[in-house]
N, C-alpha and C positions, 0 to 999 in steps of 0.2 A: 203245812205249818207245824214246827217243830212241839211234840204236845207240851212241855213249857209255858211255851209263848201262850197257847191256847188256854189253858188255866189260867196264864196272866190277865190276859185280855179279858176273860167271864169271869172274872172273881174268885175260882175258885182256887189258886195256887193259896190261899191261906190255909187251907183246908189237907194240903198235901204234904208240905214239911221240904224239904231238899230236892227240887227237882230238876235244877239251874242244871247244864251240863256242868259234869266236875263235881255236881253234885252228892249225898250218902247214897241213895237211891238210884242216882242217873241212870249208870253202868245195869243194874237190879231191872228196871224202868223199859232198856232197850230190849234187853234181851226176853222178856215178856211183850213187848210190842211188836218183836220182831216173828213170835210167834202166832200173831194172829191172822185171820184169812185175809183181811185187806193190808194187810202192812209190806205187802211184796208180792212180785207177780213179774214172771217173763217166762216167753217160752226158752225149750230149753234141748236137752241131752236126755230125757227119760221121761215116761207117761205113766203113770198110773195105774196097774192092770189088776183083772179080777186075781186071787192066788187060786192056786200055783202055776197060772198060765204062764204063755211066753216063751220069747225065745233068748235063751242067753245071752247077755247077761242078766238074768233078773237079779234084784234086793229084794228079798223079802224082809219086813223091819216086823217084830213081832212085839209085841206093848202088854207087859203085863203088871199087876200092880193096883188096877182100877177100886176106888173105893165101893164102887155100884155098877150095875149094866146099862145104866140110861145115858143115852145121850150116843154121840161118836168121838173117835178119836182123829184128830187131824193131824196129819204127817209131810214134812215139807221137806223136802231134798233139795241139801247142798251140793255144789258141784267142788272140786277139788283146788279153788280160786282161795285163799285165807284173805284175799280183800274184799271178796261177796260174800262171804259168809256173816249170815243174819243179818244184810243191809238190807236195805228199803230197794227193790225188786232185782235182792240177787240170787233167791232160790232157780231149779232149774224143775221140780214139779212140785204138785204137790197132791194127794190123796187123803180119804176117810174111809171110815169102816166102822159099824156097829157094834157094840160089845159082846162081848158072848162069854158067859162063868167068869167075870171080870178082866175080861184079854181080849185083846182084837188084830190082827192082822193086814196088813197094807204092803202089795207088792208094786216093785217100779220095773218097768222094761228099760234096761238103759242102753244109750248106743255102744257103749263102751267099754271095757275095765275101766277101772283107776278110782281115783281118790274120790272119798263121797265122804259125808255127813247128815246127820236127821238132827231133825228139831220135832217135837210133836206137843198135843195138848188137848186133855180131855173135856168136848164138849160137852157138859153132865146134864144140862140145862136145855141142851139141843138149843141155844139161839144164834147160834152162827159165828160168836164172842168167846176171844178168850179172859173169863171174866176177870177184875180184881176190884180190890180192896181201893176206899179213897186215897189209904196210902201206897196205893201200886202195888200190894203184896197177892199173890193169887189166890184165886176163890176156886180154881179148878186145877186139876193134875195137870205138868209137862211130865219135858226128858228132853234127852240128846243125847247122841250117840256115844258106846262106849260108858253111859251112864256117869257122864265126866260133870265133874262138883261144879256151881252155879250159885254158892253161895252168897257171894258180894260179886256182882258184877255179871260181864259176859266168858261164859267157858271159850278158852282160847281155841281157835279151831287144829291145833296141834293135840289138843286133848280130846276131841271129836273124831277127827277124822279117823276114817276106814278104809282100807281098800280093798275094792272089789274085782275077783280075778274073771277071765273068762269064762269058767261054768256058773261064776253070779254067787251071792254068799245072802249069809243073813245076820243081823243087826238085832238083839235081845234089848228093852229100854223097859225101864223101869218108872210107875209113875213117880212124883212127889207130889205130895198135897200140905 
């Protein structure tokens, strides 16, 4: 159920301001939805791995920026599709990792070169959410790839995407809070 409909239905879409699709927010709305652990899921092109293992191509995606050390960072890889990117289950993995002097690191083994993108988001609070605000605004750090602007709306995946050669590269992301 589209979250819209679900605030409509419990009352609480009063409390939220624009969240119709098409709406100020909508676009704002997804793209933080689309960063959270349950908002997508399939397997895929790439797992997970401890750093600096693996065998090439690894990503290493490196996150630094964090307001605190608490909590983890969650890191979700796109695959090189501009039509799954940041849908409702088009990532291709997804990883976490601890903070450490406010940075945390998260590597993917992927099968392949080519085009990739990250989405990520600081879980500060360790509850598995990436939290927000009643009005949809965040209460916790993201990113994406390329550090591309997210200011109204969803970052186009032309502004994300990366490519990754066959000895594997790495991906620097920045939080915002």
């Amino acid at each position: 159920m589209p979250l819209h409909e679900f605030l409509t239905q419990t009352g609480r879409a009063r409390h939220i301001g624009r969240l119709r699709p098409g709406g100020q927010l909508g676009p704002l709305l997804a793209t933080l939805l689309a960063l959270m652990p349950g908002a997508a899921g399939a397997a895929g092109t790439a797992t997970a791995i401890a750093c600096p293992g693996g065998t090439p191509p690894v990503l290493e995606v490196k996150v630094l920026g964090a307001r605190s050390d608490h909590g983890r960072v969650v890191v979700t890889l796109w695959g090189g599709d501009p039509d799954r990117f940041l849908k409702h289950h088009g990532w291709i993995a997804r990883g976490s990792a601890p903070l450490a002097g406010h940075a945390a690191r998260v590597c993917f083994a992927l099968s392949a070169a080519g085009t990739y993108a990250v989405s990520l988001y600081h879980d500060e609070n360790g509850n598995g959410h990436f939290d927000r605000t009643l009005l949809g605004m965040p209460e916790e750090g993201y990113g994406v790839s390329n550090d591309a602007p997210t200011t109204m709306g969803l970052p186009a995946f032309s502004t994300t995407a990366m490519t990754v050669g066959p000895a594997g590269g790495t991906a620097t992301i920045h939080l915002r809070y």
